[in-house]
Structure formats: structure tokens, C-alpha cells
N, C-alpha and C positions, 0 to 999 in steps of 0.2 A: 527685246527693246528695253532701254531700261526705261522703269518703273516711270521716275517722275517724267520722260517726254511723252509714254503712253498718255500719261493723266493729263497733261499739255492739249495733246493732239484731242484725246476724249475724257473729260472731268466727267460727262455722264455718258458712258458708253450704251445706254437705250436711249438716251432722246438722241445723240447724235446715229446711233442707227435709224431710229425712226425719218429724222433730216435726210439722211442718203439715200433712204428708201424714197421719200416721199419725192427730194427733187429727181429721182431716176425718171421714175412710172410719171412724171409731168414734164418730161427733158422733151423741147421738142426735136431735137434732134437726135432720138431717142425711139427706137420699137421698141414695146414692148407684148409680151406673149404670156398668158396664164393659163397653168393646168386647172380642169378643174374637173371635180367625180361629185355628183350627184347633188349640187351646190356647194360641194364645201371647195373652198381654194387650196389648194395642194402646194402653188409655189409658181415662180416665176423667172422668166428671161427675159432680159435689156442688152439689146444689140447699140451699138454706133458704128454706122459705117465712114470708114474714111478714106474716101474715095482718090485725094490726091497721091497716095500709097496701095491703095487698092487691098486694104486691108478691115476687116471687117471685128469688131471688137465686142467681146464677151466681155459686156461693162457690169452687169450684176448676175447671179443664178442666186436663186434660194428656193429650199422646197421646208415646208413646215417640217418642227421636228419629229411629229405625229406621223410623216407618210414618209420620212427618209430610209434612205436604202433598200425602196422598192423598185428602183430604177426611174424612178422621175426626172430627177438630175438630170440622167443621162438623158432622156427623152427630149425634156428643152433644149437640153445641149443639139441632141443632134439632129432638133426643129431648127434651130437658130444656126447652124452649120450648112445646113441645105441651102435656105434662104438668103445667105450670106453670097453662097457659088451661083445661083440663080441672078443675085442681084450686081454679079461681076467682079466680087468679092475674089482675089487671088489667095489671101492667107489669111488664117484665122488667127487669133490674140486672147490669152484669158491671164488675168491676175489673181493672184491670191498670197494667205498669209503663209512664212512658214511654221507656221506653230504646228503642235500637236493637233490642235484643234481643226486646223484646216486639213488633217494628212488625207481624211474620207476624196475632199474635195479635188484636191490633189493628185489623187488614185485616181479620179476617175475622167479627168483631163488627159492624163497620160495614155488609161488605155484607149480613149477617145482618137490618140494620137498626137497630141502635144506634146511637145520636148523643150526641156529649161533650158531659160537664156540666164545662164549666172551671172547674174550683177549684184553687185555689193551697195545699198544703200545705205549709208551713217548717217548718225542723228548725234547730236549732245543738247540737253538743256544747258542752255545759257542762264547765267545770274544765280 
């Protein structure tokens, strides 16, 4: 993405993370699910279900950078995959970026069993 609409969309990329964080886990129309070992929080999953498509939506995952790549990810993931088909959920949905940064994320949606829907979204800063 270029530069100046990134800085558009995010002038401070940690308080607007923290904003996205914060209205998820308070979304009423919004589960949410947290690992947690021994009191420390590990990370989290935010489902929305949309039920007039009967599809169930992986709206956030994050697992601390401290406990990643232990398979937690995957864990919420396929806490919140269960609970999705239980709740009548026909298809599951996750987003992410495609940066390098996201590739972990990415991997592990696919072997989950997710397959890309390629679509092209453009941006231009205007003015």
C-alpha cells in the first residue's frame, strides 16, 4: 500500500490498534474467546456470525508475541471453527494482510483449510 494512505488510514498504528482491539472484545455482536496458561493471557479469538448467509467470521486472532508459534493460533482458530458448525455456521471467513508480516498468519489459515478469494482492492490518497 502506498505509504501516505497507510498513514491516512493509520497516523498512529498502536492507538489505532489498540481502538480495534478494544471495540472487537466490546462488539456486542461479537464472541469473544481467550487462551490463557497459568494467568498470563496468551491471545484471543473474535467470531461474528452472520447468520443471513450462514456464514461465521473470523473478525480478529492474536496470540502474544511471547507465546507465538506454539500452536495457539491454531487452537483459537479451531475453538472458534467448531463453535461456528455447532452454531449452524455453513462457511467459515478469515481476513488478513498480505504483507510479509502476515505470511505466519496466513500459513496457518490455509493449512486450517482456507483457500484465497483474489480480490484486488485499490486505494489512492487523494489531494
Amino acid at each position: 500500500m502506498d505509504l501516505d494512505v497507510y498513514r491516512s488510514f493509520y497516523p498512529d498504528w498502536r492507538v489505532s490498534q489498540l481502538h480495534a482491539v478494544e471495540g472487537v472484545c466490546t462488539a456486542a455482536d461479537t464472541k469473544v474467546w481467550v487462551a490463557i496458561d497459568s494467568g498470563s493471557i496468551l491471545g484471543f479469538v473474535a467470531v461474528k456470525l452472520h447468520h443471513e448467509s450462514s456464514m461465521g467470521e473470523i473478525y480478529m486472532v492474536a496470540v502474544d508475541p511471547d507465546y507465538q508459534r506454539q500452536g495457539i493460533g491454531t487452537a483459537l482458530m479451531e475453538f472458534a471453527l467448531d463453535w461456528m458448525q455447532v452454531t449452524g455456521m455453513s462457511v467459515a471467513m478469515v481476513e488478513t494482510g498480505g504483507d510479509p508480516g502476515h505470511d505466519p498468519a496466513r500459513c496457518t489459515y490455509e493449512r486450517l483449510g482456507f483457500r484465497l478469494l483474489p480480490i484486488a482492492r485499490y486505494f489512492k490518497k487523494l489531494g
